[in-house]
DSSP file (Angstrom, degrees, kcal/mol; ACC not computed):
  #  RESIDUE AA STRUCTURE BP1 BP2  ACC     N-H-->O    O-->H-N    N-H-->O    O-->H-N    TCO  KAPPA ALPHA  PHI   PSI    X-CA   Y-CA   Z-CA
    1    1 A X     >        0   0    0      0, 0.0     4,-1.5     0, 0.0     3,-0.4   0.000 360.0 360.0 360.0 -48.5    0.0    0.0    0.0
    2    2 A X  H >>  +     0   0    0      2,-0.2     4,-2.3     1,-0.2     3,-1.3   0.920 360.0  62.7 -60.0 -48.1    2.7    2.4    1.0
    3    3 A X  H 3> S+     0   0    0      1,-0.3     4,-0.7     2,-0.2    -1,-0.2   0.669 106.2  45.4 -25.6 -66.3    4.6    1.2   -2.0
    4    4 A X  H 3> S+     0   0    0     -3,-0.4     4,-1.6     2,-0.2     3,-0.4   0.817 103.2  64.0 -40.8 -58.1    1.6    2.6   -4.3
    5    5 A X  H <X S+     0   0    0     -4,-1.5     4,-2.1    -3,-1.3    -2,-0.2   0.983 108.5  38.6 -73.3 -50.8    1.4    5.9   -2.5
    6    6 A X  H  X S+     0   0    0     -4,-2.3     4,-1.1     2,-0.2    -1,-0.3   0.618 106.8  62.5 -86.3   9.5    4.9    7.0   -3.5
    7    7 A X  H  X S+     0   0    0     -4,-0.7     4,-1.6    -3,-0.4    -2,-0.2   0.946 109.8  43.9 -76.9 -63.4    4.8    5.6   -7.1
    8    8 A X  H  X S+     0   0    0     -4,-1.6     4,-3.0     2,-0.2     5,-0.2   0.785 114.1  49.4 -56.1 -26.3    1.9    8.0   -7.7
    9    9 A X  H >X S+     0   0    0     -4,-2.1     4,-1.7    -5,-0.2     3,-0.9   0.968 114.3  48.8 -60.6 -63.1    3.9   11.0   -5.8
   10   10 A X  H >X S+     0   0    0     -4,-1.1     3,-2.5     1,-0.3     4,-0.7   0.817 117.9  37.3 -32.7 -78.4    6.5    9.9   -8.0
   11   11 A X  H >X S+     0   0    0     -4,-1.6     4,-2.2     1,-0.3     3,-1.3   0.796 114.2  56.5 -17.3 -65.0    4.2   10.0  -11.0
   12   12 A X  H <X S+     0   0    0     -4,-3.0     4,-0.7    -3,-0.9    -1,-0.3   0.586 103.1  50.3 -78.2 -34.8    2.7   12.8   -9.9
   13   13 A X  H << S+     0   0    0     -3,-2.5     4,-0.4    -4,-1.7    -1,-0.3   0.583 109.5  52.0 -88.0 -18.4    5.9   15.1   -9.5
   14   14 A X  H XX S+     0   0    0     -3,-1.3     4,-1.7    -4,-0.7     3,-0.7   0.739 106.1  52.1 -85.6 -26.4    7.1   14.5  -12.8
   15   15 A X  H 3X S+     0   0    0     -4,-2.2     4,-0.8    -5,-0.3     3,-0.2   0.916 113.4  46.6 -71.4 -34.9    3.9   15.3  -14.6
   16   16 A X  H 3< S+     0   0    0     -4,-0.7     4,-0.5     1,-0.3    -1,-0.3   0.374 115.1  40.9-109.1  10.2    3.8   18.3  -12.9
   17   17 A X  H <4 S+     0   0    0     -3,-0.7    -1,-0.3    -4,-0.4    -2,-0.3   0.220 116.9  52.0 -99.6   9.9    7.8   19.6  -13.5
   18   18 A X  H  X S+     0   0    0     -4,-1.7     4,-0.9    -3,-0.2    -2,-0.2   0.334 109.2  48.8 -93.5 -16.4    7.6   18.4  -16.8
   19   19 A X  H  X S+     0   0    0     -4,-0.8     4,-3.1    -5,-0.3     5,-0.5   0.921 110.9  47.2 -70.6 -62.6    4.4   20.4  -17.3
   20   20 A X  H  > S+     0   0    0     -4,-0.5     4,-1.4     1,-0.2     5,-0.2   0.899 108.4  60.2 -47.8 -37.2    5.6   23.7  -15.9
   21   21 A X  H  > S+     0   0    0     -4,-0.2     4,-1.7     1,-0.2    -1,-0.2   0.896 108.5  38.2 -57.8 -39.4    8.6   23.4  -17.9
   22   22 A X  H  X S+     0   0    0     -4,-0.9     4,-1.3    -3,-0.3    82,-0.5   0.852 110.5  63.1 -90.1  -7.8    7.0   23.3  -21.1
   23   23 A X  H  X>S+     0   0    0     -4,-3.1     4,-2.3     2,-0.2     5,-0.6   0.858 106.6  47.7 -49.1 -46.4    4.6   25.9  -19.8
   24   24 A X  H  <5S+     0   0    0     -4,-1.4    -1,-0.2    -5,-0.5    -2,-0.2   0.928 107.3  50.0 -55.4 -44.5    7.5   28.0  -19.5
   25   25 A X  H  <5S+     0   0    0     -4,-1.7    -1,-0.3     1,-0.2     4,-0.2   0.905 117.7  51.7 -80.0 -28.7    9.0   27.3  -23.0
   26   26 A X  H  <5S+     0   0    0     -4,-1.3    80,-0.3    78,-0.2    -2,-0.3   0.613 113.3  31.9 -35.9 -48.6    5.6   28.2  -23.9
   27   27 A X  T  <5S+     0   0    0     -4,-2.3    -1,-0.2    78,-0.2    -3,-0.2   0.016  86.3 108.1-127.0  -1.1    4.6   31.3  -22.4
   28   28 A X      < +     0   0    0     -5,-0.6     2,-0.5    -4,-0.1    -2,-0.1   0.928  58.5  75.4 -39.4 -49.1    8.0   32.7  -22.5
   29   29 A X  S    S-     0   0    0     -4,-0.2     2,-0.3    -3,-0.1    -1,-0.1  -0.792  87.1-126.6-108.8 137.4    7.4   35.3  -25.4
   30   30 A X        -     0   0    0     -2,-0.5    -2,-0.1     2,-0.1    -1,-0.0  -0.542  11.3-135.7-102.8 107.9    5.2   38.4  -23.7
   31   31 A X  S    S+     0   0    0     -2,-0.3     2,-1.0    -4,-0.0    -1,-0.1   0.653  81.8  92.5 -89.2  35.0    2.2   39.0  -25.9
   32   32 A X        +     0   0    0      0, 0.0     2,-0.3     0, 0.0    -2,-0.1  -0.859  52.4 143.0 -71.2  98.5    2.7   43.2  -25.8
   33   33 A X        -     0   0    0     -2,-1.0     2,-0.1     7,-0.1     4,-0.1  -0.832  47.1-127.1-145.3 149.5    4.7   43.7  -28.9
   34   34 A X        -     0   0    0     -2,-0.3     2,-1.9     1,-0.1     4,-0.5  -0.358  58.5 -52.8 -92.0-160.8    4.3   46.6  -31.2
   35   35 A X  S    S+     0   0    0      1,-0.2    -1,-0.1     2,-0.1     0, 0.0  -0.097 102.2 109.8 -47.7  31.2    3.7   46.4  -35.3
   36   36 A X  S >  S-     0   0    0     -2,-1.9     3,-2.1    56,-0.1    -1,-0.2  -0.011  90.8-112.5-118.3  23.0    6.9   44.1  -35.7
   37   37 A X  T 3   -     0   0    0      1,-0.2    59,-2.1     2,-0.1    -2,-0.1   0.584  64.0 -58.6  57.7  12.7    5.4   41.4  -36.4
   38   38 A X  T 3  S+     0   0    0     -4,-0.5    -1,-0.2    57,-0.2     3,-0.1   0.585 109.8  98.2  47.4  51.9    6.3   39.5  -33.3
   39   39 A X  S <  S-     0   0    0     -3,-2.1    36,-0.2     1,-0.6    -2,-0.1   0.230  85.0-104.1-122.5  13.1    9.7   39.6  -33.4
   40   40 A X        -     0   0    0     -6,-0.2    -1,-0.6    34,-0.1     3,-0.1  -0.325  60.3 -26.9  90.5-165.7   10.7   42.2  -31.2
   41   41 A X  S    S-     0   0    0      1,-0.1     2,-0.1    -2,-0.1    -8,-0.0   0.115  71.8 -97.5 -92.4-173.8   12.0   45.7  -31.8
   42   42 A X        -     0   0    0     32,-0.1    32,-0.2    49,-0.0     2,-0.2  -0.468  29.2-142.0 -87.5 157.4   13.7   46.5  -34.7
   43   43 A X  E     -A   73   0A   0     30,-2.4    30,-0.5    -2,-0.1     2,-0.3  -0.689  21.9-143.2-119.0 177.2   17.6   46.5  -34.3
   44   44 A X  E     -A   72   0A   0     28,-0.2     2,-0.4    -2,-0.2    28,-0.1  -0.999  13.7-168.9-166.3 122.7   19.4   49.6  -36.6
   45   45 A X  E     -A   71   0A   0     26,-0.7    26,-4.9    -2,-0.3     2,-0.3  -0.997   2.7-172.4-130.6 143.8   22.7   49.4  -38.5
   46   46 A X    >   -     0   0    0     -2,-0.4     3,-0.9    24,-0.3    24,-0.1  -0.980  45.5 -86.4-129.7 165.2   24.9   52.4  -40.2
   47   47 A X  T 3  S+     0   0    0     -2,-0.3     3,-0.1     1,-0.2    23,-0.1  -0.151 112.2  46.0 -69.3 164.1   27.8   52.4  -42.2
   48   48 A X  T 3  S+     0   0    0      1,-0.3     2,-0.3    19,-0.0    -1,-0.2   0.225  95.5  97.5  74.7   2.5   31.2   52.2  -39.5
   49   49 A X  S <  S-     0   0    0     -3,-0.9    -1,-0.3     1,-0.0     2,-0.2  -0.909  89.7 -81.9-128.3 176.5   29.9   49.6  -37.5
   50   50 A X        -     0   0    0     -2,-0.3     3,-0.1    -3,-0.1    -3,-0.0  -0.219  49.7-109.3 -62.3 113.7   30.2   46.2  -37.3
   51   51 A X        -     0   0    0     -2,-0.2     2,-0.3     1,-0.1    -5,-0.1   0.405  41.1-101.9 -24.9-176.9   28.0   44.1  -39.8
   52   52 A X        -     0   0    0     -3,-0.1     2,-0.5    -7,-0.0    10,-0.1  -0.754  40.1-100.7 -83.2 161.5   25.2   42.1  -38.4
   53   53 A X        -     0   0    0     -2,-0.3    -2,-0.0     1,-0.2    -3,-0.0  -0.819  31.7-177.9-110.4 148.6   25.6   38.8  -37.9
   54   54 A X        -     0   0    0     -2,-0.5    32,-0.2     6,-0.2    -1,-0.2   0.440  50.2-114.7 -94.4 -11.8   24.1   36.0  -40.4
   55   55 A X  S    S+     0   0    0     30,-0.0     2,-0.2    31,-0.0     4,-0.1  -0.071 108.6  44.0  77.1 -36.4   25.3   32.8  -38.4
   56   56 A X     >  +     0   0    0      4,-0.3     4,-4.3     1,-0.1    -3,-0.0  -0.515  53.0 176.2-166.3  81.0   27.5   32.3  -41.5
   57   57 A X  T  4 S+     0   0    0     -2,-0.2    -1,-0.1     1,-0.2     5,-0.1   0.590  89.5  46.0 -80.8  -9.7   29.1   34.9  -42.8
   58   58 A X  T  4 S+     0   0    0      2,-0.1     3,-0.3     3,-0.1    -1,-0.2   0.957 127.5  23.9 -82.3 -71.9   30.8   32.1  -45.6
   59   59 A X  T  4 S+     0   0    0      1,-0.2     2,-0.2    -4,-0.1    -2,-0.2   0.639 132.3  40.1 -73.1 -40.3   27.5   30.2  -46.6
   60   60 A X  S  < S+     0   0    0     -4,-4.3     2,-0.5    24,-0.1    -4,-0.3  -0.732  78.9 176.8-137.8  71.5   25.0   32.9  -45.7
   61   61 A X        -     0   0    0     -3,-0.3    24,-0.1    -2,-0.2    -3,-0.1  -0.772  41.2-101.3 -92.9 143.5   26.3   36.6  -46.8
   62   62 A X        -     0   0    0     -2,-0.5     2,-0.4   -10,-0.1     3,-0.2   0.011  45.9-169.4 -35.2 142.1   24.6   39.5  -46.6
   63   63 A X        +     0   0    0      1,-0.2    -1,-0.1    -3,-0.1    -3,-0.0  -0.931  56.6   6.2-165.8 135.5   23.3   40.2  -50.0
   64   64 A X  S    S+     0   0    0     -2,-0.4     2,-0.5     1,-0.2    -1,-0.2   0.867  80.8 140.9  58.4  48.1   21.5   43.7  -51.6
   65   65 A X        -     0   0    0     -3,-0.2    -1,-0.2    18,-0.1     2,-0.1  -0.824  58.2-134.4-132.3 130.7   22.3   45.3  -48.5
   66   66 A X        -     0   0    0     -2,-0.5     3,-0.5     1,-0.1     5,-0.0  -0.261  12.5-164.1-106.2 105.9   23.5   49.2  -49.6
   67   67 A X  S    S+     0   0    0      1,-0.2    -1,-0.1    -2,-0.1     3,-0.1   0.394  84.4  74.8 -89.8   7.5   27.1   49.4  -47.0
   68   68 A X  S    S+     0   0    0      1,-0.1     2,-0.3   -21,-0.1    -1,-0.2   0.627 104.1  26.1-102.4 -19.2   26.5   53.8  -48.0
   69   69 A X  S    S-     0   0    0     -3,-0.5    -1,-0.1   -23,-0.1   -24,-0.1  -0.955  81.6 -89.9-156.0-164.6   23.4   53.9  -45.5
   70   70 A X        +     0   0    0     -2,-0.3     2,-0.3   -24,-0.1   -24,-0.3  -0.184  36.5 178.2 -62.0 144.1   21.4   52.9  -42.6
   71   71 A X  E     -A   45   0A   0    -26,-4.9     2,-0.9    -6,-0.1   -26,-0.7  -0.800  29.0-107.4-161.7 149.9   18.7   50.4  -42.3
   72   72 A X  E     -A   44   0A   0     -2,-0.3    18,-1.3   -28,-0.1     2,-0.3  -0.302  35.6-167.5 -26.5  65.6   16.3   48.8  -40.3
   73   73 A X  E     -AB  43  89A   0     -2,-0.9   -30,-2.4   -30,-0.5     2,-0.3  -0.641  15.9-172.7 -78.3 126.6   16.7   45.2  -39.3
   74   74 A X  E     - B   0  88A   0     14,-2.4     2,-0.6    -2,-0.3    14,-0.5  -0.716  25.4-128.2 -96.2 150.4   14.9   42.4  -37.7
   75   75 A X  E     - B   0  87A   0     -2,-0.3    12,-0.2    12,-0.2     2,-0.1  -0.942  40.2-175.0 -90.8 104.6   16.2   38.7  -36.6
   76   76 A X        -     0   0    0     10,-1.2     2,-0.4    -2,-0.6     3,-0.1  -0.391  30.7 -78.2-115.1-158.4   14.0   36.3  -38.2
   77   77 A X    >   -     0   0    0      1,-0.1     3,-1.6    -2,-0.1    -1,-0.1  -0.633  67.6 -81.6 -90.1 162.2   13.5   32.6  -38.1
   78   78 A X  T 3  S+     0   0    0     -2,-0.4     8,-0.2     1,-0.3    -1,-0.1  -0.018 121.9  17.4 -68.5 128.4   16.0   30.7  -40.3
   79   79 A X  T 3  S+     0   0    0      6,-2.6    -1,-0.3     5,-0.2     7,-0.2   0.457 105.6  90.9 110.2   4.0   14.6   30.9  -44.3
   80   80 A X    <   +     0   0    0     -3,-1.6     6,-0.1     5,-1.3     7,-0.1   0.626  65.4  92.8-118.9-112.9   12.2   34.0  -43.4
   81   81 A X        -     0   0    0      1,-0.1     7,-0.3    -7,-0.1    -2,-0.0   0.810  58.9-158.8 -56.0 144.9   14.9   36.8  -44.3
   82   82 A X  S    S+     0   0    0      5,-0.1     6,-0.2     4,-0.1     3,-0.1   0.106  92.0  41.5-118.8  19.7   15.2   38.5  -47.8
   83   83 A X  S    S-     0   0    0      4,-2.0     2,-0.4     1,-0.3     5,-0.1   0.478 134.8 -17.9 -92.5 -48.5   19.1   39.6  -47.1
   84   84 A X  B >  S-C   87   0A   0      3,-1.1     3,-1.1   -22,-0.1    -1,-0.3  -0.892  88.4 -76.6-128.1 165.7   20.2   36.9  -45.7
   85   85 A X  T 3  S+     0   0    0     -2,-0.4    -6,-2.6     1,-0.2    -5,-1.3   0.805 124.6  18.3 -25.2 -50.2   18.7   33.7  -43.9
   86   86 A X  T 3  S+     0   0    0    -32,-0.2   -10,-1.2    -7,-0.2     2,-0.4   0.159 108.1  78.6-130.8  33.7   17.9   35.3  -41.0
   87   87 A X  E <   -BC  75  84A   0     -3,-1.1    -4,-2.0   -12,-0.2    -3,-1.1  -0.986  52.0-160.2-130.2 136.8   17.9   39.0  -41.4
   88   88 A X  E     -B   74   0A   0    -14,-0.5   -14,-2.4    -2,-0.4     2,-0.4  -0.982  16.6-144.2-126.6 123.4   14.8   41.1  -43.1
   89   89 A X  E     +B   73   0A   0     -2,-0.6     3,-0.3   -16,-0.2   -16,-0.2  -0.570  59.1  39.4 -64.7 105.7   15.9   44.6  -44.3
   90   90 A X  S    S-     0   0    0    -18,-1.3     3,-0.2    -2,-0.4   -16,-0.1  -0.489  90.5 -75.7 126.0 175.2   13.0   47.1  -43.6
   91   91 A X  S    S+     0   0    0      1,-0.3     2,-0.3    -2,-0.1    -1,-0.1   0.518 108.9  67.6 -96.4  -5.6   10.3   48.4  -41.6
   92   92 A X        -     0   0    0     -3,-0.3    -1,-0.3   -56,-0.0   -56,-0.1  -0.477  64.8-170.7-132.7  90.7    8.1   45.7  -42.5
   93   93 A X        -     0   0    0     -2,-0.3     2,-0.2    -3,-0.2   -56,-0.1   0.113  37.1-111.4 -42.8 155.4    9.0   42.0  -41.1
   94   94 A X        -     0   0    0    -58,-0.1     2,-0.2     1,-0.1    -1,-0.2  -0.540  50.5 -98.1 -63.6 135.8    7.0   39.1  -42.5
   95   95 A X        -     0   0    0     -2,-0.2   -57,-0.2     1,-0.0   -58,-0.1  -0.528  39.6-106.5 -90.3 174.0    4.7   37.9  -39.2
   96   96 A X        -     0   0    0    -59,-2.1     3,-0.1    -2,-0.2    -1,-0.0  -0.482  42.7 -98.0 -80.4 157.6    6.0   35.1  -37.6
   97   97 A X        -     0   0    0      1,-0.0     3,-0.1     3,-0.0    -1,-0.1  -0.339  46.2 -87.1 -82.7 163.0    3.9   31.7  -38.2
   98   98 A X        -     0   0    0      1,-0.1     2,-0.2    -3,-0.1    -1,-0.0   0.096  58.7 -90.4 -51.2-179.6    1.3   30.4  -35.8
   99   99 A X        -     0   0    0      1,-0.1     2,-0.4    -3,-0.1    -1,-0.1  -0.567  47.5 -93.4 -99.9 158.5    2.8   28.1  -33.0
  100  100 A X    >   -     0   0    0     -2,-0.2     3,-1.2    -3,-0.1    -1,-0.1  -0.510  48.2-100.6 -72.9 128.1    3.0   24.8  -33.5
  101  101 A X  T 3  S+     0   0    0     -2,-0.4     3,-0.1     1,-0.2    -1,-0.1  -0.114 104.7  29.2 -56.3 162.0   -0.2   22.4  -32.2
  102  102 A X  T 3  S+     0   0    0      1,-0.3    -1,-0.2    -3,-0.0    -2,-0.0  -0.294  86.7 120.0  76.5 -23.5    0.0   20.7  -29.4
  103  103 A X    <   -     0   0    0     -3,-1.2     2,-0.6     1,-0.1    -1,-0.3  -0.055  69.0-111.0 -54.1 153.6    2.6   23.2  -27.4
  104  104 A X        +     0   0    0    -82,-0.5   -78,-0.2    -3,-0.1     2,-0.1  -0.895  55.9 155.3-106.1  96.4    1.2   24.7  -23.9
  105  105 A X     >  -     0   0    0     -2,-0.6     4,-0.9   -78,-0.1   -78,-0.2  -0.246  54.9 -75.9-115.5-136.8    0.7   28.3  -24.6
  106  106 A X  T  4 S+     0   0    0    -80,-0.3     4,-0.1     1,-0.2   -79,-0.1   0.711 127.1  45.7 -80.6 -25.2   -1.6   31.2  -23.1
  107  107 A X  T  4 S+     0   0    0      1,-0.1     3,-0.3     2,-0.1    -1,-0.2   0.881 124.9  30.0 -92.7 -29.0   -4.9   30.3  -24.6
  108  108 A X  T  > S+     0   0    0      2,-0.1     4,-2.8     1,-0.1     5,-0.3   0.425  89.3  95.2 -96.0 -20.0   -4.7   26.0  -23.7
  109  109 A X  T  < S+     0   0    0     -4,-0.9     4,-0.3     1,-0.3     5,-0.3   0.568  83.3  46.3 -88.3  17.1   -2.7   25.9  -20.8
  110  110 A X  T  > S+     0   0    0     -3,-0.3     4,-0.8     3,-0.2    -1,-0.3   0.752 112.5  52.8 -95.6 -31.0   -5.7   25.8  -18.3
  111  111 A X  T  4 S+     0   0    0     -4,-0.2    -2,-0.2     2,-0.1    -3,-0.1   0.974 121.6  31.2 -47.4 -66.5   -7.2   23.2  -20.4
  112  112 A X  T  < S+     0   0    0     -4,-2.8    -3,-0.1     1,-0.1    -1,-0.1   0.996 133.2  29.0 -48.4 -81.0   -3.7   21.2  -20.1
  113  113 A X  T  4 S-     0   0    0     -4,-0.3     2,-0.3    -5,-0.3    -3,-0.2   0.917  79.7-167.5 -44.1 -64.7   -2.7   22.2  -16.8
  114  114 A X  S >< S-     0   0    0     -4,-0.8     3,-3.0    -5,-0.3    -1,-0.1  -0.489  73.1  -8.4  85.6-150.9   -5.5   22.9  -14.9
  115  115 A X  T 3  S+     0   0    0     -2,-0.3    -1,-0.2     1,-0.3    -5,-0.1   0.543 128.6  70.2 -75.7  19.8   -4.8   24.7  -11.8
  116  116 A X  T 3   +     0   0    0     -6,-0.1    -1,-0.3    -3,-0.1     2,-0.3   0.247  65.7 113.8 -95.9  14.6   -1.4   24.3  -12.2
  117  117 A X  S <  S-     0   0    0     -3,-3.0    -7,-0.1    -7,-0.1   -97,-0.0  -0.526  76.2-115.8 -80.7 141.5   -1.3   26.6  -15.0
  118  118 A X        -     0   0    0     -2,-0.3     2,-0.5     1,-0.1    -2,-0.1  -0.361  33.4-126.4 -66.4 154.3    1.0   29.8  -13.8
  119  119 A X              0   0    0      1,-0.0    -1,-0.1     0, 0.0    -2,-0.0  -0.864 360.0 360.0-102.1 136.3   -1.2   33.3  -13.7
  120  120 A X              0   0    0     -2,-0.5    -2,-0.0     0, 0.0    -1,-0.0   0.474 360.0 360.0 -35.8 360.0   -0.3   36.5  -15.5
């Protein structure tokens, strides 16, 4: 009997750190963002400073991007960027795609959770 009680604690403790943890990866990104397409604020390079970085400055160079003036950059996900893989030139990012099903985010995670789900 005793034997029983702590194989469900057991049970019972993983289910519920392995649920807050993927709550967490879940709920991570804040959803207050301005018009940026929900990749956060816009980063800003001019010429004298140091390029941005591509991940791969060999495989994946910068390419049509004007080194005579400033411009507007985002960090996107890898394939999304129209200089390089993961950078989009310009004021107007692509939005990022929906989340993938099945993931615990802000709208599911009382459904999932239940009263373990964290509050805002």
């Amino acid at each position: 009997m005793n034997t029983t009680r702590s194989l469900r604690k057991m049970i019972a403790g993983a289910l519920l750190s392995g649920g807050l943890a993927v709550t967490g990866v879940g709920l991570a990104a804040g959803p207050a963002q301005a018009d940026d397409g929900g990749w956060g604020p816009a980063k800003r390079w001019c010429p004298g400073q140091e390029l941005p970085s591509t991940g791969n400055h060999v495989t994946d160079p910068l390419h049509d991007w004007d080194m005579n003036r400033c411009h507007t950059y985002y960090y996107l996900w890898p394939g999304m960027g129209n200089v390089s893989n993961l950078i989009w030139d310009g004021e107007d990012p692509p939005p990022r795609p929906p989340s993938q099903p099945g993931l615990i985010n802000a709208d599911n995670c009382a459904q999932i959770l239940g009263p373990f789900c964290p509050r805002p």
